[in-house]
Residue, then its C-alpha position, 0 to 999 in steps of 0.5 A: x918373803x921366801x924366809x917368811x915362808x921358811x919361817x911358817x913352815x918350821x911353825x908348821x912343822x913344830x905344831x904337827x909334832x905337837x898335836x902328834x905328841x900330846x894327841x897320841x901321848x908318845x913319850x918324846x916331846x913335841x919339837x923333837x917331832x916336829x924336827x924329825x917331820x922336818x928331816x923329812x919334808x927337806x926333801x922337798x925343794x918346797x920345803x927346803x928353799x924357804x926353810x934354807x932362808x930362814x936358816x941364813x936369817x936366823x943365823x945371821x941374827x943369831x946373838x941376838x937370841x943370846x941377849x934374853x939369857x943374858x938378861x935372866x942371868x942378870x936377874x938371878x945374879x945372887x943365885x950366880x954368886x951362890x952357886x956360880x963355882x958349883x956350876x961352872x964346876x958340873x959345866x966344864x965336868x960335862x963338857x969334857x966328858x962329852x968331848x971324851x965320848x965322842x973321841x971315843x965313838x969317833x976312835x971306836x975299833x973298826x974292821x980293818x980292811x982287807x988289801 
């Protein structure tokens, strides 16, 4: 029951961010929003108790959320034949450039500190 509660409370979150998007036309997306909201209400046990169990469910269940993505691959397999080299191509590229920017922020020059 409580991950149930969890369950419509990121709903709840998730259609605020919505309404707040679409009727204020602010440039970020609804979810975005709504997760933003959501930092905020996890301040709150009563928010953060049932949303804590929904996240151990979702997460213990969390291959299954793969398995949709693997059935639209497997729809557009003469795509993947097509395009698959490029694709792993800009995948990998991309990846190791995130992995290069976040060793350098995390590397970035500091102050030293002073004895």
């Amino acid at each position: 029951m409580q991950g149930l509660r969890g369950l419509a409370w990121l709903l709840a979150f998730q259609s605020i961010g919505e309404v707040l998007s679409r009727g204020l036309s602010l440039p970020l997306p609804g979810p975005v929003l709504g997760l933003v909201l959501l930092l905020a209400g996890l301040r709150f046990p009563l928010v953060r108790e049932p949303v804590g169990a929904c996240a151990d469910f979702l997460l213990a269940h969390l291959s299954l959320l793969f398995i949709p993505v693997g059935v639209g691959v497997m729809t557009h397999l003469t795509l993947l034949a097509q395009y698959g080299g490029r694709m792993l191509f800009v995948i990998v590229l991309s990846t190791w450039i995130g992995l290069a920017v976040t060793a350098a922020v995390l590397w970035w020059p500091r102050p030293k500190p002073r004895d």
